[in-house]
PyMOL Python script that loads the backbone (N, CA, C, O; Angstrom):
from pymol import cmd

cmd.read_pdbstr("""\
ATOM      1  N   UNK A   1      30.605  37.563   1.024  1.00  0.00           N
ATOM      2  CA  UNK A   1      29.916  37.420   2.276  1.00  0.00           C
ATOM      3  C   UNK A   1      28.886  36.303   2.132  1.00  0.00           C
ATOM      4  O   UNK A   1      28.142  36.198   1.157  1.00  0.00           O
ATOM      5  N   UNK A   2      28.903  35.426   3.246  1.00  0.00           N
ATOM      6  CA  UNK A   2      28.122  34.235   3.424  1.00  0.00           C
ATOM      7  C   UNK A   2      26.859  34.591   3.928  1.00  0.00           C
ATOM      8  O   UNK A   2      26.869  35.596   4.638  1.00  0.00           O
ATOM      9  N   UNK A   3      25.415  33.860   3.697  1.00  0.00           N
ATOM     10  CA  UNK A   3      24.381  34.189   4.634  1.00  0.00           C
ATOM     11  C   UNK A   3      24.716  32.461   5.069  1.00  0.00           C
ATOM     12  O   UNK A   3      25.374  31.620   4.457  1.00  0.00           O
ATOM     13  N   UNK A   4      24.087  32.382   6.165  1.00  0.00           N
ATOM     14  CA  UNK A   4      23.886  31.180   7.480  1.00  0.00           C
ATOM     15  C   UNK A   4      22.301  30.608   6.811  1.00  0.00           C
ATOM     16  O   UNK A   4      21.287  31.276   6.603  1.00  0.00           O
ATOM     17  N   UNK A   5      22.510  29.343   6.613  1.00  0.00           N
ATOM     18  CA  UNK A   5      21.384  28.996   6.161  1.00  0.00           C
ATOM     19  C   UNK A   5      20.506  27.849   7.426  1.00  0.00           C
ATOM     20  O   UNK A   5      20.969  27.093   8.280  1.00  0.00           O
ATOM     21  N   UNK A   6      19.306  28.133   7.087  1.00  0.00           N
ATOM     22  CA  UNK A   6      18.100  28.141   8.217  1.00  0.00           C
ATOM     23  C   UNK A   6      18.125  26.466   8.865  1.00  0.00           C
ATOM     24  O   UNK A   6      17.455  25.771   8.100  1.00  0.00           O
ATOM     25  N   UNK A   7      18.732  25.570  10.112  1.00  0.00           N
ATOM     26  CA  UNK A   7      18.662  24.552  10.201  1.00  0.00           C
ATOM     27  C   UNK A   7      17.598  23.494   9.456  1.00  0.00           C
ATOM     28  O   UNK A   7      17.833  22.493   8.779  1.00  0.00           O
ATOM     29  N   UNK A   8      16.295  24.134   9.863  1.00  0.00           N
ATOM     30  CA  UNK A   8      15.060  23.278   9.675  1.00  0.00           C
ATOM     31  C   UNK A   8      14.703  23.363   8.148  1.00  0.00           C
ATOM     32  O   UNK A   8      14.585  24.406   7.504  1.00  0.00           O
ATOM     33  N   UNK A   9      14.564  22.184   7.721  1.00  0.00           N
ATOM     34  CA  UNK A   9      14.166  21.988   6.081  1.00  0.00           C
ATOM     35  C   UNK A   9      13.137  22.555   5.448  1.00  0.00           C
ATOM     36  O   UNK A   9      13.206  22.867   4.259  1.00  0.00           O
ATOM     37  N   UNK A  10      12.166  22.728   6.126  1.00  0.00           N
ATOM     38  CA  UNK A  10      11.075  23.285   5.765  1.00  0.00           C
ATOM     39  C   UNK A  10      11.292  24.845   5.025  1.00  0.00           C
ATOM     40  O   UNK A  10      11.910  25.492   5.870  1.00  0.00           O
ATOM     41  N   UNK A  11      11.165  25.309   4.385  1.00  0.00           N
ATOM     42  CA  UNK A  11      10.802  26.233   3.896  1.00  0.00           C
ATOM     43  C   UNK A  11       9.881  27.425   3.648  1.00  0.00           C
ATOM     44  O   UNK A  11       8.803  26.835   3.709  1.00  0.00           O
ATOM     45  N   UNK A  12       9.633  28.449   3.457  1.00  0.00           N
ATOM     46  CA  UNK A  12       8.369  28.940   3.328  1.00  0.00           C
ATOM     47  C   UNK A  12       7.486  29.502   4.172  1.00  0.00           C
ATOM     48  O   UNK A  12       7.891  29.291   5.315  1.00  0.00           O
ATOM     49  N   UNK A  13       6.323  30.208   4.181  1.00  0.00           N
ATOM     50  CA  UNK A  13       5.510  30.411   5.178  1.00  0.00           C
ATOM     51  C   UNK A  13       5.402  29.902   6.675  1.00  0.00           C
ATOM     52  O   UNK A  13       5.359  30.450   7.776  1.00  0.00           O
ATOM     53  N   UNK A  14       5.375  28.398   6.132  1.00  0.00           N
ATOM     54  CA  UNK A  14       5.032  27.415   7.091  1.00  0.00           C
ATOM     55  C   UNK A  14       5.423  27.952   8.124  1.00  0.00           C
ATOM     56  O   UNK A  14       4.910  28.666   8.985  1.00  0.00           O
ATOM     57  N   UNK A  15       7.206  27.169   7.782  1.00  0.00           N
ATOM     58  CA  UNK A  15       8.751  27.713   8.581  1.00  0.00           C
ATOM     59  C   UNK A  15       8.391  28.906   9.664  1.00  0.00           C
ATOM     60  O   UNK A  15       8.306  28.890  10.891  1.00  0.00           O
ATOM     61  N   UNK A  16       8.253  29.731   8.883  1.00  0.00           N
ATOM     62  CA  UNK A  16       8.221  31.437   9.396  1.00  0.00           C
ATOM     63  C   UNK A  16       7.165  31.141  10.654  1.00  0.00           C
ATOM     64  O   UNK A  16       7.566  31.425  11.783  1.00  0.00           O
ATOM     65  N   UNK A  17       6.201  30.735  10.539  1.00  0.00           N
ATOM     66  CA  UNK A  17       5.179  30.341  11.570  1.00  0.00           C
ATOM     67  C   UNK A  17       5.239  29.952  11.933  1.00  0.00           C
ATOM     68  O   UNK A  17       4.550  30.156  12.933  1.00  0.00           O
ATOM     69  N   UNK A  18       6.318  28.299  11.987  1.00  0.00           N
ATOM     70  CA  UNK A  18       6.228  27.490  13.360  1.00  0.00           C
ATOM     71  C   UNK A  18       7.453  27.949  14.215  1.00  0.00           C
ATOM     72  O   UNK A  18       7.552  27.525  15.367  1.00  0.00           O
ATOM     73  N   UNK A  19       8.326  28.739  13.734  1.00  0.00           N
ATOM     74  CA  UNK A  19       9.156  29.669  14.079  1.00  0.00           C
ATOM     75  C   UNK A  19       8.920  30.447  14.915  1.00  0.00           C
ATOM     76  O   UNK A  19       9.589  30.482  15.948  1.00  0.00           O
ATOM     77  N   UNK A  20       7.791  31.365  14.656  1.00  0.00           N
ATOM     78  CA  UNK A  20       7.726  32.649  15.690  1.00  0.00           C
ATOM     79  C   UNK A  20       6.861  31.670  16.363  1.00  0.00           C
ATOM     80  O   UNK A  20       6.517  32.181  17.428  1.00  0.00           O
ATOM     81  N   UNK A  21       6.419  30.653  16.251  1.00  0.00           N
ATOM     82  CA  UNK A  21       5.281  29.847  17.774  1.00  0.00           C
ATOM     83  C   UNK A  21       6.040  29.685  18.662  1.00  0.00           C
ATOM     84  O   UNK A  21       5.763  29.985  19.824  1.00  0.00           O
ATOM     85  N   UNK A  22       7.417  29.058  18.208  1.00  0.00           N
ATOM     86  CA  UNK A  22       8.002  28.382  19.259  1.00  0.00           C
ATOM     87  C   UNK A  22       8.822  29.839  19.880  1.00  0.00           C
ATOM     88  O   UNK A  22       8.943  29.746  21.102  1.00  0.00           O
ATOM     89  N   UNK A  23       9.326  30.972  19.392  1.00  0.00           N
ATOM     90  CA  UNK A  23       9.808  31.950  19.602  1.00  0.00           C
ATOM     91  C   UNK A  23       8.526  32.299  21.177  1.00  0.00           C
ATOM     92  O   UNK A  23       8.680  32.271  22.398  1.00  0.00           O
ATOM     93  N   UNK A  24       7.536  32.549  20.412  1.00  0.00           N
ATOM     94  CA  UNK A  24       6.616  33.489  21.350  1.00  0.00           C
ATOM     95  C   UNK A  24       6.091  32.420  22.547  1.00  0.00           C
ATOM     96  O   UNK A  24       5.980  32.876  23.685  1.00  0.00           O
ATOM     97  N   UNK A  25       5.723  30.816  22.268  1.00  0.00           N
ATOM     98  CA  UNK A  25       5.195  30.427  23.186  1.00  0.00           C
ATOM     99  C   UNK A  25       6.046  29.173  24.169  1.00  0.00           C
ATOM    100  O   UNK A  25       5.773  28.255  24.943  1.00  0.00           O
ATOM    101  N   UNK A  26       7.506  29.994  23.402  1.00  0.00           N
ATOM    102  CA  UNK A  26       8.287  28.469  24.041  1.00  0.00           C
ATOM    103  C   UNK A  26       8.535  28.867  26.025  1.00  0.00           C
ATOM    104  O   UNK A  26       9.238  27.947  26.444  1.00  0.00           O
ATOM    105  N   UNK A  27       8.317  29.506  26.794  1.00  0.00           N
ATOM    106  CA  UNK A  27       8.102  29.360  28.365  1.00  0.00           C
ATOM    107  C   UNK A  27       6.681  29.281  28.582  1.00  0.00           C
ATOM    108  O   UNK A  27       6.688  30.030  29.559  1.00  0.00           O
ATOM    109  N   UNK A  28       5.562  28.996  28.463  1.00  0.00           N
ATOM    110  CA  UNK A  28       4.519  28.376  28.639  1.00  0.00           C
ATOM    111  C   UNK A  28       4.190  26.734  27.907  1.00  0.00           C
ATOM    112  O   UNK A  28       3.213  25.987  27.944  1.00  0.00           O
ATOM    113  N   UNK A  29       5.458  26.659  27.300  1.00  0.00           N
ATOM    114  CA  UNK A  29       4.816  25.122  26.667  1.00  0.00           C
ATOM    115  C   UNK A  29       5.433  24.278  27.772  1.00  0.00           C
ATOM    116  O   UNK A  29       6.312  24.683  28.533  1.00  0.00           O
ATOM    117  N   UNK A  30       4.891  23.069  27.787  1.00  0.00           N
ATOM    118  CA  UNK A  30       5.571  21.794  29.241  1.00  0.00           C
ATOM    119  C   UNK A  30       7.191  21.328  28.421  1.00  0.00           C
ATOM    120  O   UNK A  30       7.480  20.949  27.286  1.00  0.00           O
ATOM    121  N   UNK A  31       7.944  21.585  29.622  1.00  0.00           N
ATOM    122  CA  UNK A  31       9.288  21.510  29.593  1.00  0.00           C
ATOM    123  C   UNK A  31       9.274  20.045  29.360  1.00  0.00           C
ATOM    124  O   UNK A  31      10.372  19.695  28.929  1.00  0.00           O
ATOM    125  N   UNK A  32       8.243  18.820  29.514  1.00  0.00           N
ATOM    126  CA  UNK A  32       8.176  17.281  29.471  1.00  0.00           C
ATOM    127  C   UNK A  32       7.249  17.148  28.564  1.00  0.00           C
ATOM    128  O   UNK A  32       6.492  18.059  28.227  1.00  0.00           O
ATOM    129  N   UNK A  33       7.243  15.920  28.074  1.00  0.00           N
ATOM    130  CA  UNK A  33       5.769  15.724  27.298  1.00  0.00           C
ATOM    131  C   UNK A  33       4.919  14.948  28.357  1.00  0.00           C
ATOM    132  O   UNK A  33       5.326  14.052  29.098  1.00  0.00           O
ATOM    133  N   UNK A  34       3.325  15.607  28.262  1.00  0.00           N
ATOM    134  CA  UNK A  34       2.251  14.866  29.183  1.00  0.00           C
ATOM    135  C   UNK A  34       2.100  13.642  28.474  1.00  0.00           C
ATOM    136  O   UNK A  34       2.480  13.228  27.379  1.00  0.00           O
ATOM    137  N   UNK A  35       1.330  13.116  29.568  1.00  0.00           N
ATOM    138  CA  UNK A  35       1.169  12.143  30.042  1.00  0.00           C
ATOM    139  C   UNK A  35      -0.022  11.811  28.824  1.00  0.00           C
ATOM    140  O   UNK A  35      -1.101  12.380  28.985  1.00  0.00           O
ATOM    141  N   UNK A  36       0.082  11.204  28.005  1.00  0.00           N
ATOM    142  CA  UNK A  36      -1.133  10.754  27.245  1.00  0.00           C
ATOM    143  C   UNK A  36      -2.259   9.783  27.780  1.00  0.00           C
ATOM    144  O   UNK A  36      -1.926   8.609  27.938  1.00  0.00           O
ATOM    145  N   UNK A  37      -3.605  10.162  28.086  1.00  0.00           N
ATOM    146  CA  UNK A  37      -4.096   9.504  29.030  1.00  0.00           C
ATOM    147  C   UNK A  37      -5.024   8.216  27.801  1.00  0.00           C
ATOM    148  O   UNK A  37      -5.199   8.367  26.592  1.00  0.00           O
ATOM    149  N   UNK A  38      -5.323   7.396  28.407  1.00  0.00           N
ATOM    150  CA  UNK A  38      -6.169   6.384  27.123  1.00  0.00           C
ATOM    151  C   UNK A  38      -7.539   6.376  27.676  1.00  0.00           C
ATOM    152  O   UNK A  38      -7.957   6.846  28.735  1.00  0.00           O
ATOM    153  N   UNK A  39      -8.093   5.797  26.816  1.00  0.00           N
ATOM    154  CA  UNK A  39      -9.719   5.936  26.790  1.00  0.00           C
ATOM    155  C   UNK A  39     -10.034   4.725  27.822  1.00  0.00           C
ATOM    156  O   UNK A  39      -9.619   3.574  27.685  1.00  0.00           O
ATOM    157  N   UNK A  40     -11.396   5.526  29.598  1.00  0.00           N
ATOM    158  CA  UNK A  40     -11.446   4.753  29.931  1.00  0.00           C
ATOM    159  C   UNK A  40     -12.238   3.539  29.494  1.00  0.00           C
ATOM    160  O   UNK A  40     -13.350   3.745  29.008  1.00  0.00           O
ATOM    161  N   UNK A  41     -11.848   2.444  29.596  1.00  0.00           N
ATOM    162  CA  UNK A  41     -13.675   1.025  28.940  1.00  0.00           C
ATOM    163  C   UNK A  41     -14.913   1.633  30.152  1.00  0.00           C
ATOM    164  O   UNK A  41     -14.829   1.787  31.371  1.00  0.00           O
ATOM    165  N   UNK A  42     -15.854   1.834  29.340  1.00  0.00           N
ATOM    166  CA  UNK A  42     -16.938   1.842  30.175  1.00  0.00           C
ATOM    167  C   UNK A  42     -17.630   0.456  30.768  1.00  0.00           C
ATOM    168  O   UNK A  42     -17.711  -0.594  30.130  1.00  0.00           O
ATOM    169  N   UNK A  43     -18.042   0.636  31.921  1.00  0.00           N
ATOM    170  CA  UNK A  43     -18.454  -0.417  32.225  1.00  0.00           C
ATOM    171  C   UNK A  43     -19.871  -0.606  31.797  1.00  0.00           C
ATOM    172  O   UNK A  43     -20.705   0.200  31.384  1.00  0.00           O
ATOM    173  N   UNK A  44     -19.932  -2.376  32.088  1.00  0.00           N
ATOM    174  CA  UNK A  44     -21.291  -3.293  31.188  1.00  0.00           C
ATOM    175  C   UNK A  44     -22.471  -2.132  32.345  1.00  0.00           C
ATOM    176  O   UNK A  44     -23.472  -1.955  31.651  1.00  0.00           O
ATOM    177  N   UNK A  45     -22.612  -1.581  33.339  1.00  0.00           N
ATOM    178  CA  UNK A  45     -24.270  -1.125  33.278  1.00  0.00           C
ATOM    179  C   UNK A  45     -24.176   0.114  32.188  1.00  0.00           C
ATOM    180  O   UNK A  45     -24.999   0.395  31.317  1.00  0.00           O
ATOM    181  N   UNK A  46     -22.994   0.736  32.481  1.00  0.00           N
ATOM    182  CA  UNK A  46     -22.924   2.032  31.590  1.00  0.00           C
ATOM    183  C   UNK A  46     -23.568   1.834  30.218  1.00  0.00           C
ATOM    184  O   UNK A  46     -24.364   2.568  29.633  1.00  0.00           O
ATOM    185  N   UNK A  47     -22.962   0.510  29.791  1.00  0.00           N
ATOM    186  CA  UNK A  47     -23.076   0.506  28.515  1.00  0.00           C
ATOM    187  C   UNK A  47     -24.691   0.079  28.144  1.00  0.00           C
ATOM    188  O   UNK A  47     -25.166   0.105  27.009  1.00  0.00           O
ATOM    189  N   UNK A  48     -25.426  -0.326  29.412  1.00  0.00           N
ATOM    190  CA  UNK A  48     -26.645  -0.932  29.126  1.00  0.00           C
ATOM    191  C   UNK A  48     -27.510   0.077  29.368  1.00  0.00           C
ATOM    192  O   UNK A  48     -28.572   0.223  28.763  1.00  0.00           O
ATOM    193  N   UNK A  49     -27.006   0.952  30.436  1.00  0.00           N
ATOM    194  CA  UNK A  49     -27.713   2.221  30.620  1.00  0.00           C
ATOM    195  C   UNK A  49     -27.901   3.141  29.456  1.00  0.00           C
ATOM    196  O   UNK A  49     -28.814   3.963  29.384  1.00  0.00           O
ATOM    197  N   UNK A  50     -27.177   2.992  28.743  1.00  0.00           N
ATOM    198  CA  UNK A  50     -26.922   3.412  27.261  1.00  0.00           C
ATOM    199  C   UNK A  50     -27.479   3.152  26.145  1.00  0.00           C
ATOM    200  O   UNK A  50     -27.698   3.946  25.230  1.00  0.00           O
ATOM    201  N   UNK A  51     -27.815   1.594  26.210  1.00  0.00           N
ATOM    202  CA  UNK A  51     -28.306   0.954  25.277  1.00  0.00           C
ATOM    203  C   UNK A  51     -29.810   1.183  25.075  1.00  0.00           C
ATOM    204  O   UNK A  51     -30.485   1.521  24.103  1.00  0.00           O
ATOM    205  N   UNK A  52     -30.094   0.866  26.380  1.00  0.00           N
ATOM    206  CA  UNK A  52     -31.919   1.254  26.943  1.00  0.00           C
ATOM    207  C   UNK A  52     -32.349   2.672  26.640  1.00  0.00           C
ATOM    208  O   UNK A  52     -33.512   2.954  26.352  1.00  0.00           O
ATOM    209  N   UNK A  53     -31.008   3.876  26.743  1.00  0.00           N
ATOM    210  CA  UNK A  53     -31.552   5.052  26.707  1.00  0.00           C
ATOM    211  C   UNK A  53     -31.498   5.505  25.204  1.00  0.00           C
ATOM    212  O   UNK A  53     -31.810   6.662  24.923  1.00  0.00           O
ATOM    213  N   UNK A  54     -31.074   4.539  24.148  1.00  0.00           N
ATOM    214  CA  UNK A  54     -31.325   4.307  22.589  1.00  0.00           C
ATOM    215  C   UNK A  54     -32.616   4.323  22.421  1.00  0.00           C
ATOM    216  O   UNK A  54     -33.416   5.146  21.977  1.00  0.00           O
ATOM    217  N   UNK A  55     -32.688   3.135  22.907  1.00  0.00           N
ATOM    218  CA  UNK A  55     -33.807   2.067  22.348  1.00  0.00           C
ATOM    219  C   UNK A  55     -35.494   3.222  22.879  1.00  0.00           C
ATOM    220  O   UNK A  55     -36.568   3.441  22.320  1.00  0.00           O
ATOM    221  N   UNK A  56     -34.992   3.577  23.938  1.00  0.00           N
ATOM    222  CA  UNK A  56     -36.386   4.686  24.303  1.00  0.00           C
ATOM    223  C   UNK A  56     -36.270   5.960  23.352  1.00  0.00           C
ATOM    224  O   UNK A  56     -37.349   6.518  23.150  1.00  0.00           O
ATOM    225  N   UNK A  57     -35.386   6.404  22.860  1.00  0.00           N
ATOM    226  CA  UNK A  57     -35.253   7.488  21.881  1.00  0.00           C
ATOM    227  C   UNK A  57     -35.954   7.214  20.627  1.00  0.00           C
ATOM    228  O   UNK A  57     -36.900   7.902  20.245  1.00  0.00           O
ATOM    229  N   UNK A  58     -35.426   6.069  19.897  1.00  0.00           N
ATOM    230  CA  UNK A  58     -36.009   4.994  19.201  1.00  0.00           C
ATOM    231  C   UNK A  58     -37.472   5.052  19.428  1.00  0.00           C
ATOM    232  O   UNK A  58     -38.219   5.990  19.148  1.00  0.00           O
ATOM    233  N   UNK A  59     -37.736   4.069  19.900  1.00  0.00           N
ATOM    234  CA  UNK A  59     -39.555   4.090  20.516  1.00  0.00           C
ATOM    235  C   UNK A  59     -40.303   5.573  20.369  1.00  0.00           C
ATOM    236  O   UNK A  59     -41.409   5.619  19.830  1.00  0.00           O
ATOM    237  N   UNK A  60     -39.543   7.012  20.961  1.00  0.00           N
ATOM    238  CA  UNK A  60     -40.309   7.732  20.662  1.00  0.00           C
ATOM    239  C   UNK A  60     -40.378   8.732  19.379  1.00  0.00           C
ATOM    240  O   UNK A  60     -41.253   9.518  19.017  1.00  0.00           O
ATOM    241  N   UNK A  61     -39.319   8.447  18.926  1.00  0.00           N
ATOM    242  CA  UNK A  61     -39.134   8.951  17.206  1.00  0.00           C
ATOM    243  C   UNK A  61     -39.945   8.037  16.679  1.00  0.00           C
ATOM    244  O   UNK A  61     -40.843   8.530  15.998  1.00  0.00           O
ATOM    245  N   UNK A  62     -39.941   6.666  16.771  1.00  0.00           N
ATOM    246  CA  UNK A  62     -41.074   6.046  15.969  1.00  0.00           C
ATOM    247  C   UNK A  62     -42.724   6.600  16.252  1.00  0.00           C
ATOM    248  O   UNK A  62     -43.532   6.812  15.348  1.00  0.00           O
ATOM    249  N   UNK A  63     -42.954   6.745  17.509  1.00  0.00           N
ATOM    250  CA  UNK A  63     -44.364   7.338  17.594  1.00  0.00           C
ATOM    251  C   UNK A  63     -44.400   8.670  17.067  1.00  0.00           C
ATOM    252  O   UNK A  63     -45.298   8.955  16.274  1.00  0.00           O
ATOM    253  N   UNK A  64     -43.374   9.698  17.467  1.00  0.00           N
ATOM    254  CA  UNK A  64     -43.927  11.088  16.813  1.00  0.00           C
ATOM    255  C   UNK A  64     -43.929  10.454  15.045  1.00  0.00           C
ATOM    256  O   UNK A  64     -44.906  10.778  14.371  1.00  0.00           O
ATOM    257  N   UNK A  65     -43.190   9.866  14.596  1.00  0.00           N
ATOM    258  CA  UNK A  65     -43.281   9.610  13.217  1.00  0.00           C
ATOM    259  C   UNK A  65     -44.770   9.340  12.753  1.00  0.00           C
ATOM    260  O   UNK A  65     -45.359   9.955  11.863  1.00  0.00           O
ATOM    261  N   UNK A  66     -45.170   8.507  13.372  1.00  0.00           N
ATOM    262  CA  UNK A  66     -46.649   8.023  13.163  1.00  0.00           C
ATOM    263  C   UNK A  66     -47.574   9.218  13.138  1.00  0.00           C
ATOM    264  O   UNK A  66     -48.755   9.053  12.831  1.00  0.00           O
ATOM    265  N   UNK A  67     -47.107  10.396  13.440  1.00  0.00           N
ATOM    266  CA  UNK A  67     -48.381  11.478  13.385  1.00  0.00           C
ATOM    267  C   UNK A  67     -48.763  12.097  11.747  1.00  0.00           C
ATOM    268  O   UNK A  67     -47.861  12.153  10.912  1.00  0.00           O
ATOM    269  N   UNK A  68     -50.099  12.516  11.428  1.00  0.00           N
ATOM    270  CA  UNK A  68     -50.097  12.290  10.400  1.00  0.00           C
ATOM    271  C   UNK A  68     -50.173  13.695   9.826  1.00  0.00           C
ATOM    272  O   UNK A  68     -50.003  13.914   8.627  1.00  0.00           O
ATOM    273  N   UNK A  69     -50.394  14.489  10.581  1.00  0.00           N
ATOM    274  CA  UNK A  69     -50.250  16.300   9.995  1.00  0.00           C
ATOM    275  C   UNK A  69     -49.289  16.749  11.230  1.00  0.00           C
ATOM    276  O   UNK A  69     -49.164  15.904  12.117  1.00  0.00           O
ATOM    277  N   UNK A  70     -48.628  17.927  11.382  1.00  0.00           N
ATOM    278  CA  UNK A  70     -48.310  19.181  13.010  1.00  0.00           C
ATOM    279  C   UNK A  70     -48.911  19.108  13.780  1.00  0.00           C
ATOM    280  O   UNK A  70     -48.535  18.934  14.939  1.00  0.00           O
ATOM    281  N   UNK A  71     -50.001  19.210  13.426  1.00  0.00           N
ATOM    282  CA  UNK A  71     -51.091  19.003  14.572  1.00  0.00           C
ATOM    283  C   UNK A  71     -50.978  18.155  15.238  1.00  0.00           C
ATOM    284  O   UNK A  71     -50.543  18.449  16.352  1.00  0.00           O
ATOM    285  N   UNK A  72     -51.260  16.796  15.000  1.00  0.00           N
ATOM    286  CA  UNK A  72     -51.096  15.896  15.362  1.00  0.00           C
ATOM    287  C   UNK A  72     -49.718  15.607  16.199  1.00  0.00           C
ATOM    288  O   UNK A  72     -49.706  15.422  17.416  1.00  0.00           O
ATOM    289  N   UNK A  73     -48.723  15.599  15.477  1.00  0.00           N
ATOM    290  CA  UNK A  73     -47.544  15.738  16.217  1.00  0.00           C
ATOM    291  C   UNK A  73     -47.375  16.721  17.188  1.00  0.00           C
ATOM    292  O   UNK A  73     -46.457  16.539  17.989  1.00  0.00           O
ATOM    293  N   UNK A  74     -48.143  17.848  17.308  1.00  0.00           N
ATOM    294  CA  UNK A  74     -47.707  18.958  18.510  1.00  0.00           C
ATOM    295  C   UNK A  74     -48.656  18.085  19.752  1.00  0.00           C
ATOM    296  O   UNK A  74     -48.380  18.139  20.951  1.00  0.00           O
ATOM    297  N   UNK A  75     -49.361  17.600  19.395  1.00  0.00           N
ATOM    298  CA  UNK A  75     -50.224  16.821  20.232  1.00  0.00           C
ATOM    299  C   UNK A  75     -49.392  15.789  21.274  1.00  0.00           C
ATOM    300  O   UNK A  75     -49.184  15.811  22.487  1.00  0.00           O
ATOM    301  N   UNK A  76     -49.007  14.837  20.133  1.00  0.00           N
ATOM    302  CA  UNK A  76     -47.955  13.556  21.129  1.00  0.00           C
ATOM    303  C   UNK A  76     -46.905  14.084  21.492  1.00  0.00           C
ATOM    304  O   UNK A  76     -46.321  13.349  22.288  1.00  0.00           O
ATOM    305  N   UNK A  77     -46.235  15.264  21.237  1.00  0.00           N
ATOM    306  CA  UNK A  77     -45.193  16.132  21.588  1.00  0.00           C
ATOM    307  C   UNK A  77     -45.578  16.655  23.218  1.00  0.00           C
ATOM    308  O   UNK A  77     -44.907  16.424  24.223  1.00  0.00           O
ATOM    309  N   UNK A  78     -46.525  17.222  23.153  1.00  0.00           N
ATOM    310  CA  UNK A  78     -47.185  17.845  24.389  1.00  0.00           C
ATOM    311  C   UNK A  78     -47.391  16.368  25.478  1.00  0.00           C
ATOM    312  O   UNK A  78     -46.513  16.197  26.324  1.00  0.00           O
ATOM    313  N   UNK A  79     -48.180  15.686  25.428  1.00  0.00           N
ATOM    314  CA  UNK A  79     -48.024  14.361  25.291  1.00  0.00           C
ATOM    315  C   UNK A  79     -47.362  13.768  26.065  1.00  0.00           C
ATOM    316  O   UNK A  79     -47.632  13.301  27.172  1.00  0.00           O
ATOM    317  N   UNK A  80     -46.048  13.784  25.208  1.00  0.00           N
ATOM    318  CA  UNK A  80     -44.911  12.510  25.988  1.00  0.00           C
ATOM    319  C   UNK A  80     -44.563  13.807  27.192  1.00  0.00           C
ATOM    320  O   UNK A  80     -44.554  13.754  28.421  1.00  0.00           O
ATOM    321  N   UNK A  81     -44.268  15.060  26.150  1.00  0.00           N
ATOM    322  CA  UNK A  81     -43.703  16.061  27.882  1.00  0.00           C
ATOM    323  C   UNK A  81     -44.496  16.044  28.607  1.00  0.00           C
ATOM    324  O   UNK A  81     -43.806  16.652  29.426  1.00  0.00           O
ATOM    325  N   UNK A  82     -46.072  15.788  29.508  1.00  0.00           N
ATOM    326  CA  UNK A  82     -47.055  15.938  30.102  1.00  0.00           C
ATOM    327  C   UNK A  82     -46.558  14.419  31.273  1.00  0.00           C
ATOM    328  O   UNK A  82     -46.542  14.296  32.498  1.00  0.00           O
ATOM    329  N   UNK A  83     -46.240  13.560  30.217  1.00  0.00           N
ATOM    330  CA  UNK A  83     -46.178  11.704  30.603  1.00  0.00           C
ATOM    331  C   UNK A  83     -44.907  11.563  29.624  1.00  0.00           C
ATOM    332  O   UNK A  83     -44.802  11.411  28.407  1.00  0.00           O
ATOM    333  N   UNK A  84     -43.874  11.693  30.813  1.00  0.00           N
ATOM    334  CA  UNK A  84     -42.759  10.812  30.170  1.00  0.00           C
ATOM    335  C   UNK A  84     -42.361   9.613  30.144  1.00  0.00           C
ATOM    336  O   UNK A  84     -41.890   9.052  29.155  1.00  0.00           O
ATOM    337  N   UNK A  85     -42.513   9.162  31.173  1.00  0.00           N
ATOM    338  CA  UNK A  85     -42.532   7.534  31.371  1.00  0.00           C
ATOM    339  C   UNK A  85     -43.776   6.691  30.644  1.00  0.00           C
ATOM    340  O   UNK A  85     -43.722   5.490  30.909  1.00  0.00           O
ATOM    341  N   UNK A  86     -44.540   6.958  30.051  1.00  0.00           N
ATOM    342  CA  UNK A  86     -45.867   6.574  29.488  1.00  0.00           C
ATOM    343  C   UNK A  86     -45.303   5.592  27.967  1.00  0.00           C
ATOM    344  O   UNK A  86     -44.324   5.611  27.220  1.00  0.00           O
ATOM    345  N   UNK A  87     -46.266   4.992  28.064  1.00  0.00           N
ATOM    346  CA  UNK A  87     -45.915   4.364  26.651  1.00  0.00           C
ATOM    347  C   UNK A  87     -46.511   5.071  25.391  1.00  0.00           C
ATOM    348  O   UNK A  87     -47.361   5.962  25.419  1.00  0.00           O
ATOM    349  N   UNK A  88     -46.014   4.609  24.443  1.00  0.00           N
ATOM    350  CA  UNK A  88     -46.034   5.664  23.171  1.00  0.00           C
ATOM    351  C   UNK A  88     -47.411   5.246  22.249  1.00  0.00           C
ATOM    352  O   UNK A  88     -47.507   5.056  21.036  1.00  0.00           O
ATOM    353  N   UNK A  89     -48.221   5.196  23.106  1.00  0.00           N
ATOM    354  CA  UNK A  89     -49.447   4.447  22.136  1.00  0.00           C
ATOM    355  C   UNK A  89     -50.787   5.548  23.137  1.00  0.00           C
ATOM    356  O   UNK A  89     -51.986   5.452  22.873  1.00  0.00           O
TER     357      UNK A  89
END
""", "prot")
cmd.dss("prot")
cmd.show_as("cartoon", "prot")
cmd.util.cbc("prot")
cmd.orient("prot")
């Protein structure tokens, strides 16, 4: 007596698992393959809107840096949240 041996090469655990996936989830998977969408380019304000909203992150990590104990820093912390638009000096 013959056994029928398993189409797919794979062997092993693996096998057994990608096996019962396709067993259990093959009428909910897309009968087509989607549509792979690509990355949109952002546009030049996006990207400047972006750039500026660095550069102010920047600016205020450099000032809390400058504090010289907690204290101090809970201070310019309180600070910038009180005056956000304010400059860091």
């Amino acid at each position: 007596m013959s056994t029928a041996s398993p189409t797919i090469t794979e062997s092993g655990f693996i096998n057994l698992c990608i096996q019962m996936a396709q067993a259990t989830f093959s009428d909910v998977m897309p009968s087509k393959p989607t549509r792979v969408r690509t990355k949109k380019v952002p546009s030049w304000t996006s990207m400047l809107s972006d750039w500026l909203y660095r550069q102010q992150v920047k600016e205020r990590e450099a000032y809390l840096a400058q504090s010289t104990d907690i204290f101090e820093l809970e201070r310019r912390i309180r600070h910038l949240d009180r005056q956000p638009a304010s400059a860091y000096f």
